[in-house]
N, C-alpha and C positions, 0 to 999 in steps of 0.2 A: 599472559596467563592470568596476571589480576584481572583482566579487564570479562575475561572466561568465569571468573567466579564471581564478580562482581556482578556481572549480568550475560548471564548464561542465554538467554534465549534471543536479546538483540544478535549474540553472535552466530549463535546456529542458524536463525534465521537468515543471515548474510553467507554464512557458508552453504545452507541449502538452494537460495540463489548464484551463488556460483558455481556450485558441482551442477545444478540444473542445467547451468548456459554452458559448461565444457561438454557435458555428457549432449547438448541437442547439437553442438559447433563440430566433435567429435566425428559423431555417427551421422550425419549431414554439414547443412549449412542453416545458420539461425537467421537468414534473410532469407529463405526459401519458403515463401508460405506454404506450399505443401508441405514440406519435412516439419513445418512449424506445427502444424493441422496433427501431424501423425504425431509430435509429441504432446499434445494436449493445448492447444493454442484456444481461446473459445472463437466461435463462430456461428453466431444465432440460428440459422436453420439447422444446425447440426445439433444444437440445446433442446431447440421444438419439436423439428421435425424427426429427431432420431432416440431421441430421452436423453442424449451424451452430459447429463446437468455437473458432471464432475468434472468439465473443463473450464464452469464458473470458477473451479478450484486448482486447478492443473495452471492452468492461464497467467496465475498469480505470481507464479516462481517463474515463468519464462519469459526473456530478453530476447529483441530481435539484433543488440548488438552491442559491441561491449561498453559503449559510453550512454547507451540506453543504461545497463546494467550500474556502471560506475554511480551515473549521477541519484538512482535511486536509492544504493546501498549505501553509499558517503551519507542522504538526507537520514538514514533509517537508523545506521551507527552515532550521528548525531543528538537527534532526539530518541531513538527508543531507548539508549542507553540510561538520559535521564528521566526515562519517563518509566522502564523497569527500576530503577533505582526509589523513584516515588511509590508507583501505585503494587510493584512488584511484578513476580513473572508470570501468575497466570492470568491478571488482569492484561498486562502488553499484550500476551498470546492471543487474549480472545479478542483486544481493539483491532489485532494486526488482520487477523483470520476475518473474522465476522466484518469488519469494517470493508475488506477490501471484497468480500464475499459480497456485503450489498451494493458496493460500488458498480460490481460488475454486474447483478441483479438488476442496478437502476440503469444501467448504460443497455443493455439488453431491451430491456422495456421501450426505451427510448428509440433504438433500431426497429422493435418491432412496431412504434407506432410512425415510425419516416418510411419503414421498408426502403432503408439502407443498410445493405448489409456488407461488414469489414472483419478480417481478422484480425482478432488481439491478443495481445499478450503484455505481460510484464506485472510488478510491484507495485507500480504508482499508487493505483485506487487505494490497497492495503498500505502503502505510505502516505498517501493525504490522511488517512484513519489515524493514522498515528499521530500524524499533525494536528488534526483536530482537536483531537483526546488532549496533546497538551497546550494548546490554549484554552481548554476549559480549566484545566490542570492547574496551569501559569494564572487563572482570574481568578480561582481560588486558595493561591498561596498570597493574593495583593498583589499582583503584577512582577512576582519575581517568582525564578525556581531556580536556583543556585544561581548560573550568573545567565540567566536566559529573562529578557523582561516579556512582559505579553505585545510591547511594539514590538519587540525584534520579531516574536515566529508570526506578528499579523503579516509583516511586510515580506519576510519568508513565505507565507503564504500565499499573499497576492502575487508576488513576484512569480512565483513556483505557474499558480494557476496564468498570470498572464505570459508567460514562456509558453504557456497549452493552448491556449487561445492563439500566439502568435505562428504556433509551428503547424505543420502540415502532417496528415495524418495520426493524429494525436486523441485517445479517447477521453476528452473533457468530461462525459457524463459518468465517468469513473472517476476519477478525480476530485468533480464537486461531490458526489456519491458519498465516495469516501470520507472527505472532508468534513460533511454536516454528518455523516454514522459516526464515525470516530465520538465526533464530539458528544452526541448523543447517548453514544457506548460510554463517555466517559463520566458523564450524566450518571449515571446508573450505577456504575461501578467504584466509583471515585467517592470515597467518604471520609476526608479526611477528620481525627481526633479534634478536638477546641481542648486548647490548655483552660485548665479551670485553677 
C-alpha cells in the first residue's frame, strides 16, 4: 500500500499490463496471433492500409506470454518507481506513453522501409523510454540517484538491448526507439532545482 501511494502510476501501469494479459489469455490465447491481432496487437499494414493508428497504442499493454510480461514489469517496477519518485507522476506517464508511442512509430517506419511485415506487441519500447529517461536522470544527479549509479542502468541497458539482439523475433527497433525518446523526453521534461 506504501508503495501505491508512493508511486501511484509505476503501479497502475503494471496492473493495467496484467489485467491486459489475463483478460487477452482469458477470452483466447495470447500466443495466437490472430486473437493477438483482434485485441489490438499492431501490425503495419493494418496502421496504413486500414487507419487502425491506435494499435501503436493498444500494442503497448499487450504480452504474448507471461515471462514476456514478467520480465518487463519487474524492469518497469524497478526503475519507474524511482524515476516517478524523481521527476513525478505526470512526467513518468508521459516518458512511459509517448516514449513507447515513438518506439513503436520508429519500428513501423522501419517495417515499412524493409517491407517486413510482423506482429507486435508488448511494454518493452514504452520500458526502454523509461530507461532512457533515467540515465539522463542518473547524469544529472552526478552519477547517482538513490542507490542506482549511471554504470549500473548503462550496463542494464546494453545487457537489456543485447538479450534483443541475441533473441529471436524480438522488435529491436522499438527498444532502441524507446531508449534514445525516453531519454530525449527526459531532456525536456527533467529540470532539476541547483541548491543556491
Amino acid at each position: 500500500m506504501d508503495e501505491f501511494r508512493r508511486e501511484p502510476v509505476t503501479i497502475l501501469l503494471i496492473i493495467v499490463n496484467v489485467l491486459a494479459f489475463l483478460a487477452t489469455d482469458i477470452t483466447g490465447f495470447s500466443q495466437d496471433v490472430t486473437h493477438m491481432l483482434e485485441c489490438g496487437a499492431a501490425y503495419t499494414p493494418l496502421i496504413v492500409e486500414n487507419g487502425e493508428v491506435y494499435r501503436l497504442f493498444t500494442s503497448m499493454f499487450l504480452h504474448f506470454d507471461i515471462s514476456h510480461l514478467i520480465n518487463n514489469m519487474l524492469v518497469l517496477f524497478v526503475l519507474g518507481s524511482r524515476l516517478e519518485r524523481t521527476v513525478g507522476r505526470i512526467r513518468l506517464l508521459a516518458v512511459y506513453l509517448l516514449g513507447g508511442l515513438a518506439g513503436n512509430m520508429i519500428s513501423l517506419a522501419l517495417e515499412l522501409k524493409q517491407e517486413d511485415y510482423s506482429v507486435s506487441a508488448g511494454a518493452s519500447g514504452a520500458v526502454f523510454a523509461v530507461m532512457g529517461a533515467m540515465i539522463y536522470v542518473v547524469i544529472r544527479n552526478k552519477g547517482w540517484l538513490e542507490d542506482l549509479s549511471v554504470r549500473q542502468i548503462i550496463i542494464m541497458a546494453a545487457f537489456s538491448l543485447y538479450f534483443g539482439f541475441a533473441s529471436s523475433g524480438v522488435d529491436n527497433a522499438a527498444h532502441l526507439g524507446g531508449l534514445f525518446s525516453g531519454c530525449l523526453l527526459a531532456v525536456v521534461l527533467y529540470h532539476p532545482r541547483k541548491n543556491t
